[in-house]
N, C-alpha and C positions, 0 to 999 in steps of 0.2 A: 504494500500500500504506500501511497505516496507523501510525503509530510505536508500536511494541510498549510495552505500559503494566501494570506490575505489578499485582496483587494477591495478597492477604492476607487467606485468611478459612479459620473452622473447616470443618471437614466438615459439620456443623450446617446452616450458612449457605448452602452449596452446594445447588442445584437439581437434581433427578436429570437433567435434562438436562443440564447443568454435567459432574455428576459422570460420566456418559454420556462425554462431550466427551475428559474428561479422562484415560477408561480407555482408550476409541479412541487418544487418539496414545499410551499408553505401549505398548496391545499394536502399535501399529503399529513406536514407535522401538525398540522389545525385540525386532522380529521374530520375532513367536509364543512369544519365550520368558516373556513375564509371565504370571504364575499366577494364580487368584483367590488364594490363600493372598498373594501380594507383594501385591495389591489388597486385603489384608483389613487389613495388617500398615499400610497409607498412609494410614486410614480413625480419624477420631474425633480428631485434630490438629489441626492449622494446615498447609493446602496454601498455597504460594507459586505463582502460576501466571501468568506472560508470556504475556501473551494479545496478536495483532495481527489487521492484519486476514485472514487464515485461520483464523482460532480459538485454541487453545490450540496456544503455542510453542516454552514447555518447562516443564516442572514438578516439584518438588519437597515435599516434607510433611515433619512433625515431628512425631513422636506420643510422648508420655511411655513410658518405660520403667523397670522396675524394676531397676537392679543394685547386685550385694554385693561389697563391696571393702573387704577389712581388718575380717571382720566389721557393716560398716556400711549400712545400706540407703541406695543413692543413686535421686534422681532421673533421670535421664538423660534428654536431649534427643536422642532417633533418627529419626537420618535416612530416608528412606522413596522409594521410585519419583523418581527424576531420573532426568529425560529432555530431550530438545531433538528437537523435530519433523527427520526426517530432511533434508529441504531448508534447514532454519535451521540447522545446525550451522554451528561453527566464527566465529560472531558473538557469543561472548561470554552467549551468554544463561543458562546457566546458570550465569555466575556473575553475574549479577543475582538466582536464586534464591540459590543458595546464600548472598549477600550478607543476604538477608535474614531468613533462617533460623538464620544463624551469629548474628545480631545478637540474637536473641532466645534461641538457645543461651547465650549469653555474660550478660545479664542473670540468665535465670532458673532455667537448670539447673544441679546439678552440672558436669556436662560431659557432651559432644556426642559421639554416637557413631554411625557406619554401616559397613557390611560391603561390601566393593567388589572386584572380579577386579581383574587388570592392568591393563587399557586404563582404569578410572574412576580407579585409583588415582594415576595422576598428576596428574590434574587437581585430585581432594584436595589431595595433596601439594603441590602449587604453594598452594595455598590455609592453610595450616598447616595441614594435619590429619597425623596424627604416628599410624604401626603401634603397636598395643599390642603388647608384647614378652613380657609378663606372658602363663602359661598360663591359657586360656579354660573357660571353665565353664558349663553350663544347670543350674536348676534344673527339674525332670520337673513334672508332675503331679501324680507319685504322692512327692511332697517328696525325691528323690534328686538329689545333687548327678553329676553324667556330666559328662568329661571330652570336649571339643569341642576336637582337637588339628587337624582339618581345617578349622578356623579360624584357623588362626594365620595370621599375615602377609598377614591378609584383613579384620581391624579396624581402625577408625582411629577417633580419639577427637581432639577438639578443645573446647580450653580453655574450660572456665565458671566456676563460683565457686568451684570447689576448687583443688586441686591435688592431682595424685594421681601415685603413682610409677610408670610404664607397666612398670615389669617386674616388679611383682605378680600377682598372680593375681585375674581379674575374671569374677565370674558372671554372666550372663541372666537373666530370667525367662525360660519355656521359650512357646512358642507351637506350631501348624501349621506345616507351612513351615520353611523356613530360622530356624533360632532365631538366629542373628546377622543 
């Protein structure tokens, strides 16, 4: 077997073969539950993707986001589809993505944000990514601010060039899909 070897590239740069590759393992690791909507929300970033020799072996994305905090428009660096090939678990590999994704959080966004159930949220956690405490918010479409209270304790946000007080209150921009 081959020693698994990072990369680093936009969605741009990716080959629809590539990109092919790379929806196969997440609907395989998600077990039918990845959506085109979480496939849409991964797309037009920077994918991180541990590739060996079976192919893609676990992966993660970064796609800019808009959110309002304190009145402020921020940047945001959002996390997107991490995954690790079912048989590759438990080797550490996605936190060689996340390693590399965090790093580029940490230069050039505000701060780092992704929406995770219980079982991902530990592994976050182990990583510093820190619940936002602060009530959650979408902005619509149709320019209303909606209250997203079945988010709570299902964000997490990790440190970039700001600093920002986690028990404010932090809006989205609204999307398909799961808006956080």
């Amino acid at each position: 077997m081959c020693e698994p070897h990072l990369r680093l590239a936009p969605t741009s740069a990716l080959s629809l073969r590539e990109l092919r590759a790379i929806r196969d393992m997440l609907d395989s690791a998600y077990e039918g539950e990845f959506t085109d909507a979480d496939w849409e929300h991964a797309l037009g970033g920077t994918h991180a993707i541990l590739l060996d020799g079976g192919g893609v072996a676990a992966h993660g994305s970064l796609v800019q986001r808009r959110l309002t905090y304190e009145g402020d428009a921020l940047d945001a660096g959002y996390i997107e589809a991490v995954a690790t090939r079912a048989e590759r678990r438990g080797r550490g590999y996605v936190s060689h993505v996340m390693g590399a994704l965090e790093h580029i959080i940490r230069s050039t966004y505000a701060i780092g944000v992704l929406g995770a159930g219980d079982d991902a949220a530990r592994i976050y956690a182990a990583r510093g990514w820190q619940t936002w405490n602060g009530s959650l918010y979408a902005l619509t479409a149709a320019g209303e601010v909606v209250a997203t209270p079945e988010e709570q304790g299902c964000v997490y946000v990790f440190p970039g060039q700001r600093e920002l007080d986690r028990g404010k209150p932090l809006c989205c921009d609204w999307r398909p899909g799961d808006v956080w």
